[in-house]
C-alpha positions in Angstrom: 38.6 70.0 84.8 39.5 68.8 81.3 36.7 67.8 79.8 34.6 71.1 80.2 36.9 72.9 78.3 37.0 70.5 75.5 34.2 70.6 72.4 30.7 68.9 73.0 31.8 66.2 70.1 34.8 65.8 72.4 32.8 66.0 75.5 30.3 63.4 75.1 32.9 61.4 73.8 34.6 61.7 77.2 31.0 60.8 78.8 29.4 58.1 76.8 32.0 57.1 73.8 34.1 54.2 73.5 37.6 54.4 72.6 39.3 54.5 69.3 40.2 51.3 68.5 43.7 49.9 69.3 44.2 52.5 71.6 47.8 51.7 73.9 47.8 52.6 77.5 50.8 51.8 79.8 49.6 51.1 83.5 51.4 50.9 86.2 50.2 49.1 89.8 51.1 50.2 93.0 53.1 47.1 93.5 53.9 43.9 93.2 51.1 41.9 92.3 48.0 42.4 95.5 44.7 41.3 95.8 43.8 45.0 95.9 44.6 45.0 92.4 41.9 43.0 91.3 39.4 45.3 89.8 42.5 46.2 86.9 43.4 42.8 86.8 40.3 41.6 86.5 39.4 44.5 83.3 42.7 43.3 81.9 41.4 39.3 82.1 38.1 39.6 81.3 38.4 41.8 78.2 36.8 44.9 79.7 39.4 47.1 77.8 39.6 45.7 74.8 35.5 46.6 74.6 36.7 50.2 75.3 38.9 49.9 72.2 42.2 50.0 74.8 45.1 47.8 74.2 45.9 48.0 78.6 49.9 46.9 79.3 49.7 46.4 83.4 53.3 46.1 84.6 54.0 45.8 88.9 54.9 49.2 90.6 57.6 50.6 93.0 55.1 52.1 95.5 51.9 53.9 95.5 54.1 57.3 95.0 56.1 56.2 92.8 53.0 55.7 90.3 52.9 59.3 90.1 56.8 59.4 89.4 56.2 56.9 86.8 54.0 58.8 85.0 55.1 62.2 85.1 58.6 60.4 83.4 56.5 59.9 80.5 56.9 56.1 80.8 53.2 55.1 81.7 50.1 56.6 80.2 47.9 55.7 83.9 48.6 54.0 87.1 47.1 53.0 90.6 48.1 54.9 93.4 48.4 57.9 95.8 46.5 60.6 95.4 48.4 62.3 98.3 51.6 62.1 96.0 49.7 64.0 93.3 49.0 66.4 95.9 52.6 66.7 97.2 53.9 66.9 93.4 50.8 69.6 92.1 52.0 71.7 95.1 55.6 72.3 92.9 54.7 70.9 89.5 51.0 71.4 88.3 51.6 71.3 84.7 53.0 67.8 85.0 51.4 65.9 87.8 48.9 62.7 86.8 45.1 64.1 87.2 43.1 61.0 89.9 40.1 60.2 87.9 38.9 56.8 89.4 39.1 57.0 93.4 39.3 53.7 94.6 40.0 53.7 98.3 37.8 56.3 100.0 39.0 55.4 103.3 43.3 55.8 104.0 45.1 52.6 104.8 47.5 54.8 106.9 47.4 53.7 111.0 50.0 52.8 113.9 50.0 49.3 114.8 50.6 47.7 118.3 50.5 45.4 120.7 47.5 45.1 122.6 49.5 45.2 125.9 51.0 48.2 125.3 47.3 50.1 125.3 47.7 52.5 122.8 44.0 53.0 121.2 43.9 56.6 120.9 46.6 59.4 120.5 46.9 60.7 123.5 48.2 57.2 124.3 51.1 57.7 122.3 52.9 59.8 124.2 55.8 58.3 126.2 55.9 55.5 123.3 58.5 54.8 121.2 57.3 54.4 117.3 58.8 52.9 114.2 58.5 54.4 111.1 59.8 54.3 107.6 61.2 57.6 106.5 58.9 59.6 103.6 56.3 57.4 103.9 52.2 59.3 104.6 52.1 58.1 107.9 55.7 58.6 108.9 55.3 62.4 107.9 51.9 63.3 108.8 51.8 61.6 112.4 52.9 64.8 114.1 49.4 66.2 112.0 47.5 63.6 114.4 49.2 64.7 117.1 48.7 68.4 116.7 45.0 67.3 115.6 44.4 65.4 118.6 46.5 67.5 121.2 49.3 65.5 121.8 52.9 66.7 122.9 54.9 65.4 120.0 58.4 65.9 122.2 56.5 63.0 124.2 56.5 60.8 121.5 60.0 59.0 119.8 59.9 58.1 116.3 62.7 55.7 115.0 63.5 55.5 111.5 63.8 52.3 109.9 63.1 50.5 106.9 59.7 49.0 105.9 60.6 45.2 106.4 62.0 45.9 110.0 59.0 47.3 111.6 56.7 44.5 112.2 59.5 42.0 113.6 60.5 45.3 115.8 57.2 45.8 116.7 56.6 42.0 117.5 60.3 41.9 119.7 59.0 44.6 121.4 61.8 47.1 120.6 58.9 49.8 119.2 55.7 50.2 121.0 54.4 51.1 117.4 54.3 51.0 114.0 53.2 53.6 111.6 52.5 51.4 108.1 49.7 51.1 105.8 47.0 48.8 107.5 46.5 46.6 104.2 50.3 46.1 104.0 51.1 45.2 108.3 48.2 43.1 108.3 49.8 40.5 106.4 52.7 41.1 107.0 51.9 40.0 111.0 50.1 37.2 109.8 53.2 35.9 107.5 55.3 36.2 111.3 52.4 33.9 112.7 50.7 36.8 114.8 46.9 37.2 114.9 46.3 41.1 113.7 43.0 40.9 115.1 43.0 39.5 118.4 46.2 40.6 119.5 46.7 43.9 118.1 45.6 47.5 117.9 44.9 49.5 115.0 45.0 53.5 115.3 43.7 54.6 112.0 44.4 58.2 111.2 40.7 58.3 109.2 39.5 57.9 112.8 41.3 60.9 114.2 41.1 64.1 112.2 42.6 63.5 109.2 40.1 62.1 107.2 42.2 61.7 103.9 41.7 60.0 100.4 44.3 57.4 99.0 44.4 55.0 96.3 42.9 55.3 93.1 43.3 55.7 89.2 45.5 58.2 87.7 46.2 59.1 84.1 48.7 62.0 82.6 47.7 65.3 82.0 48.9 64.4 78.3 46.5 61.5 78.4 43.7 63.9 79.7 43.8 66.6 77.1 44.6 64.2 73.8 42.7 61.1 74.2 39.4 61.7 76.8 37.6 59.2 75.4 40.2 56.4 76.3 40.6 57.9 80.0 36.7 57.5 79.9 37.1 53.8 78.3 39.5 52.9 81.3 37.3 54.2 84.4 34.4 52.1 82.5 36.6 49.4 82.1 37.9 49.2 85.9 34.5 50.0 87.6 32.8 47.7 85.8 35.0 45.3 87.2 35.3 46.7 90.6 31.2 46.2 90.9 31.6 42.7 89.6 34.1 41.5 92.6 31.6 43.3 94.6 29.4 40.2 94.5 31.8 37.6 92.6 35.3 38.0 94.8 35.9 34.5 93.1 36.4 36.2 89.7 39.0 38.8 91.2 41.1 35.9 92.9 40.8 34.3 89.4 42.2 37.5 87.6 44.7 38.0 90.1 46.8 34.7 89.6 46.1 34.6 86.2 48.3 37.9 86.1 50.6 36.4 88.3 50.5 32.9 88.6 52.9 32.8 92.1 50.6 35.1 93.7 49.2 33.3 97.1 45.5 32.8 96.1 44.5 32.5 99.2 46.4 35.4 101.1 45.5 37.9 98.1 41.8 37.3 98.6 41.7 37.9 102.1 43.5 41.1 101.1 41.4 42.1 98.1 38.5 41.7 100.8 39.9 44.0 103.6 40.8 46.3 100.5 36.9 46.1 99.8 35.8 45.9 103.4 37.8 48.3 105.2 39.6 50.9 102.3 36.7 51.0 99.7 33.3 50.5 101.8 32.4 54.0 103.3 28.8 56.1 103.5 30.3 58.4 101.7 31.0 55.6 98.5 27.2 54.3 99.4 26.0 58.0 98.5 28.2 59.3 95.6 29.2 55.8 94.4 32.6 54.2 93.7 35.2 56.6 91.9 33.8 60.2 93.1 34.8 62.0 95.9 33.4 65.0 98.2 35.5 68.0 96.6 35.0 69.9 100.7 36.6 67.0 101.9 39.3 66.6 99.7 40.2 70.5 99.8 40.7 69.5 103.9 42.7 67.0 102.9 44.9 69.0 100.7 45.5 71.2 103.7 46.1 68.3 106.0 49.0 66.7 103.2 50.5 70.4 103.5 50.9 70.7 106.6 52.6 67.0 106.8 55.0 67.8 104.0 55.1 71.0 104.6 54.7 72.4 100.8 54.8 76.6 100.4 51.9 75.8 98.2 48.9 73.8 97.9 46.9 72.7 94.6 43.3 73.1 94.4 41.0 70.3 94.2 40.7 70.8 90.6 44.1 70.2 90.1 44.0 67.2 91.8 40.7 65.5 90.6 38.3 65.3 87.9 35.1 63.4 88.0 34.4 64.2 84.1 35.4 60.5 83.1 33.0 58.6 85.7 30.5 56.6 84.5 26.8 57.5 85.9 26.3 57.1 89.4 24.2 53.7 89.5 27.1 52.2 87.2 28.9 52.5 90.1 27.0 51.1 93.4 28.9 48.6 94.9 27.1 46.2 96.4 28.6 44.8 100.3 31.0 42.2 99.6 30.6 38.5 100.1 32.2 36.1 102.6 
């Protein structure tokens, strides 16, 4: 990890120091505008970087991989996103891929999607379904993983490519039996086609089944890293300090998000920000080792399981990956359950 190789000056700077004033960072999202931005929104709003001595730029993303992409073209300093695409990039490029330092979603968003009628609840359901994917995308590649993991015949199951847009009016037509999409994506996106996620569909999440991955988090260059620790340090303060505040005031993310972007739906990105919160971010593991860490066992597993899926010739180690040497103390970062 960085920071242990670095001087103690340097060190506790990394730890306990603010940043050097006037300090730029370029930050990407993960997309457009989401509610499960709102703990960097809500930094940006409130002033929580400025304290750090940061002067934050947050511009909207292409996708959660492409944040890694983004940085390692030397265009943004940090980003949110996939750690599973730093994993996929390390595997080929180790000297160049962003280092995760905040982990934000401890749980993966990825899952299949269907119909209630069609009773698929469990893998071995899937086979003799049709599914509908989009190509490169986690759960598009690593669905014959949760087969293999869960004994399935894969020749049993069909998986259509298609784009992203298509597959939840396909899956609502009935021409797929399922979708494989990120759960905080389709659940909107069904209730912007007027279905009821909840009562009328099921939701296979991979977390469930064996492959018990990490997603979303914070992300800074290796450059970053190694020449300025102490403003990596400044923007993990910054963005859990917020992330705890929405914890119990979700008004003051809403507020933050559509002051960012004042034609963001208020009302739809709360609900998301909350199922970000409720089911990506809220886990045991997050009650025990707080908000930003991660179990390094589990995340070596992980590795594997992303290998396997994308099948890489080599995989990165976990301290490749992730470094925990910019978190703030543990009870900085409790997150308390999130309101109604």
């Amino acid at each position: 990890m960085f920071c242990k190789s670095l001087t103690g000056l340097i060190l506790g700077l990394c730890l306990t120091g603010a940043a050097h004033a006037d300090t730029d960072v370029r930050f990407t999202l993960g997309w457009k505008t989401q509610g499960s931005d709102a703990p960097i929104l809500l930094a940006l709003s409130k002033g929580y970087f400025k304290e750090e001595g940061l002067n934050v730029t947050v511009d909207q993303g292409e996708g959660s991989a492409a944040t890694v992409t983004r940085i390692m073209s030397g265009t943004y300093d940090a980003g949110f996103g996939d750690i599973n695409a730093i994993i996929q990039n390390a595997a080929t490029r180790p000297d160049e891929t962003p280092l995760m330092v905040y982990q934000m979603w401890s749980k993966p968003p990825f899952a299949i999607v269907s119909k209630k009628e069609t009773g698929i609840k469990t893998p071995a359901d899937l086979e003799g379904k049709t599914l509908g994917g989009a190509q490169g995308t986690p759960t598009t590649r690593l669905v014959t993983v949760l087969g293999r993991v869960n004994n399935v015949d894969m020749d049993k199951v069909a998986v259509t490519n298609m784009a992203p847009n298509l597959q939840e009016p396909m899956l609502i037509k009935g021409d797929i039996d399922g979708a494989l999409i990120f759960n905080i994506t389709s659940w909107f996106n069904l209730i912007a086609n007027r279905q009821n996620p909840a009562e009328d569909y099921n939701w296979l999440n991979f977390g469930d089944f064996g492959l018990d991955l990490y997603s979303n988090g914070v992300m800074v260059s290796q450059k970053m890293a190694k020449e300025h620790p102490e403003a990596v340090a400044g923007l993990v303060r910054a963005i859990n300090r917020a992330a705890v505040e929405i914890g119990s005031d979700t008004q003051a993310g809403v507020e933050a998000i559509t002051a960012y972007d004042n034609l963001a739906n208020a009302e739809l990105e709360r609900e998301r920000m909350l199922f970000a919160y409720r089911n990506l971010m809220q886990s045991e593991e997050a009650d025990r080792i707080g908000l930003g860490d991660l179990d390094d066992a589990r995340l070596t597993r992980s590795i594997a399981i992303v290998g396997e899926g994308y099948q890489l010739t080599a995989l990165p180690t976990a301290e490749q990956v992730f470094s925990r040497a910019f978190l703030p103390p543990l009870e900085a970062r409790r997150l308390v359950v999130v309101g109604e």
